[in-house]
N, C-alpha and C positions, 0 to 999 in steps of 0.2 A: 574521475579516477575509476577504471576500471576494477574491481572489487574482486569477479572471476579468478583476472591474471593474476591479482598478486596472492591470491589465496593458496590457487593450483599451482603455483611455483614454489611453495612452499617445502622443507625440508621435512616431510612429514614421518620416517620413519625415525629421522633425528626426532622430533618434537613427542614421538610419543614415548621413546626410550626416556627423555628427561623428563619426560611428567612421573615415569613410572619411578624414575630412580627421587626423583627431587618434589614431585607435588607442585612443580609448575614450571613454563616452557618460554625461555626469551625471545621476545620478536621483535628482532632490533630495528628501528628506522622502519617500523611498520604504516608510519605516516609520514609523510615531509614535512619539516617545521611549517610550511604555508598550510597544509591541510588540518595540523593539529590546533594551529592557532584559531583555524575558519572553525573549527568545530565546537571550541572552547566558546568561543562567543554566541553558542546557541543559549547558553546558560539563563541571561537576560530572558528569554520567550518563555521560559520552562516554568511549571507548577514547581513551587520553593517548601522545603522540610527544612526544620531546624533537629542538625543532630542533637543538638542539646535537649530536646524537647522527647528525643527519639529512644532517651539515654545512650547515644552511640558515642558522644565526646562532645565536640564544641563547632561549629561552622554551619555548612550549607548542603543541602542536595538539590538536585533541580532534576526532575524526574521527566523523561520522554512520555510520550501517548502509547498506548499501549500499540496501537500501527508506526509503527519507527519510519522517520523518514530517511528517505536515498542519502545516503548508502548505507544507513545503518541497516537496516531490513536486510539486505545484501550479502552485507557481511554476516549479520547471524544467521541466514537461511544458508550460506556456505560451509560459513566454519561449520555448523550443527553438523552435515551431512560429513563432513570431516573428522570430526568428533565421536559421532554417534559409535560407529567400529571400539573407540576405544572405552566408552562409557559402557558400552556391553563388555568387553574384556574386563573393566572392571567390578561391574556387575556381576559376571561367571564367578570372579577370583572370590570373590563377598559371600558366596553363594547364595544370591539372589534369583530369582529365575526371572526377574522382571525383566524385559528386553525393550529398550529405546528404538521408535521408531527409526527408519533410515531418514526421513524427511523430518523438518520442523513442522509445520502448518497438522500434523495429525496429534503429535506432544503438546502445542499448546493449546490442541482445542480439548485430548485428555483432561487437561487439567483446569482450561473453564467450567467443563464439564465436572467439576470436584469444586468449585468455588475458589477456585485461581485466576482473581480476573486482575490483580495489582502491577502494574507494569512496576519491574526492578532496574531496568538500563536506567542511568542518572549518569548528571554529571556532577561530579564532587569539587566545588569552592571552598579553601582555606585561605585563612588570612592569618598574620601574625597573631600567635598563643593557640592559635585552631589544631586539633588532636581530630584522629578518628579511634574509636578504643578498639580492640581485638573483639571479633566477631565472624559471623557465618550468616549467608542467607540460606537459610535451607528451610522455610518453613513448607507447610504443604504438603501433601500425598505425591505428587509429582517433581522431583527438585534435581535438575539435571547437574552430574557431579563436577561437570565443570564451565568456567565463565573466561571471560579476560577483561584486563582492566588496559588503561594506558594511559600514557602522560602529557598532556597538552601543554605545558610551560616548561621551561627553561630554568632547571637549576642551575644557581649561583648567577643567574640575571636576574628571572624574576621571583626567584622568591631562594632560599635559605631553611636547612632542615628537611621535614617534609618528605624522611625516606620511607616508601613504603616496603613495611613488616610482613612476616609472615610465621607462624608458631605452628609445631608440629610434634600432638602430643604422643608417644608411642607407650604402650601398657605397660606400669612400672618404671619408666625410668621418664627422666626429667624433660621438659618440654626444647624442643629444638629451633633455635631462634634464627631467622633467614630475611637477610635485606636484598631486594630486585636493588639491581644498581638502573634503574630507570632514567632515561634522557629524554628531553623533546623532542616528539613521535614515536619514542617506543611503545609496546607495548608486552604485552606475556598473558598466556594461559594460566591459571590456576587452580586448584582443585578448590569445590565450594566449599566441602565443609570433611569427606571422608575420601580416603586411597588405601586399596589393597597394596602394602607390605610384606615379603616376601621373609618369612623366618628362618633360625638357624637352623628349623627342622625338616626348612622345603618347605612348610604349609603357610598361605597368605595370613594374614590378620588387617583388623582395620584399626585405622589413626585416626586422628583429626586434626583438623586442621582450622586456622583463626587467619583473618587478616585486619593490619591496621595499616594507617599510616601516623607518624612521628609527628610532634608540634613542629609546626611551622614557626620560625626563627624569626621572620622577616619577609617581605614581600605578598607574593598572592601565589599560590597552588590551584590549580585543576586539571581535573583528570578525568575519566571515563572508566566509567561500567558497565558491562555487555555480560546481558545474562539470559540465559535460554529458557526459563521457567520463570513466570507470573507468580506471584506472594496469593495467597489467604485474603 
């Protein structure tokens, strides 16, 4: 799979209008069921976390090497350079003066350089009763504000439940609750943890933002995380 093409095909003036509006971006049929499936099965190779262990909920993570292999490398050294435009825009809006590299490779060595050496891309196994609880990765001095995740299995074949969440707390009023309607090979951008909010005065503010995924009903869930910044 050429990674390039389908990245720069992308509808990208669309995708950054609905991050700004929603805190995150659909990318439907971003994999073909044969590509999502071949990817899920990396799972088996991977260094294994128990969320329960993690207090995250109940299942599996299975974490990549912090050098991602083809095509993931690919994808995140594109999407970043994709992204980066709009993580500075939201950056400005925050009034941060911190400015995101254009390129990946000079971000994450920032942030070795700060004792960010924990690779966060994983891929997440549920099995019936497996929960993921609402959370943020944003630890660290360097935490790029946005990631994507994606679905490697087949609701209502292989598995039942399993939707992933999304909560978006805004100052004073009550938490705003948001289901990706996800399918095999989808995928979506989302915001890690904060997004500038546009008020009734004109002036931005910042939100937060959590993600989970739903107990799994029945069958086996896994999925993908792609995250542009190493942990602590």
């Amino acid at each position: 799979m050429d990674a390039d093409v389908v990245i720069d095909g992308l509808d990208w003036p669309g995708i950054a209008a609905q991050l700004d509006a929603e805190g995150y971006a659909l990318l439907p049929q971003w994999l073909t069921p044969d590509q999502a499936r071949s990817l899920g099965r990396h799972a088996a190779a991977l260094e294994r976390a128990s969320l329960a262990h993690a207090g995250l909920g109940q299942g599996s993570l299975h974490y990549f090497p912090a050098d991602l292999p083809a095509p993931l490398a690919a994808w995140r050294s594109d999407l970043y350079r994709r992204l980066a435009p709009i993580a500075n825009r939201w950056s400005d809006r925050l009034g941060s003066a911190y400015r995101y590299p254009r390129e990946l490779a000079p971000f994450l060595r920032s942030g070795r350089q700060a004792g960010q050496a924990h690779a966060l891309t994983h891929l997440c196994q549920l099995r019936e009763d497996d929960y993921v609880a609402l959370h943020q990765r944003n630890e660290g001095a360097h935490v790029f504000p946005l990631q994507l995740v994606a679905l490697l299995a087949e609701p209502g074949r292989d598995f039942t439940g399993g939707e992933f969440v999304m909560t978006e707390q805004r100052p004073r009023m009550q938490s705003r609750p948001m289901v990706l309607p996800l399918r095999l090979g989808d995928a979506a951008l989302i915001a890690t943890a904060h997004r500038p909010v546009r008020g009734a005065s004109g002036a931005d503010y910042r939100v937060s933002l959590k993600h989970a995924i739903s107990r799994v009903l029945g069958g086996s869930r896994i999925g993908l995380e792609l995250s542009f910044h190493d942990a602590p």
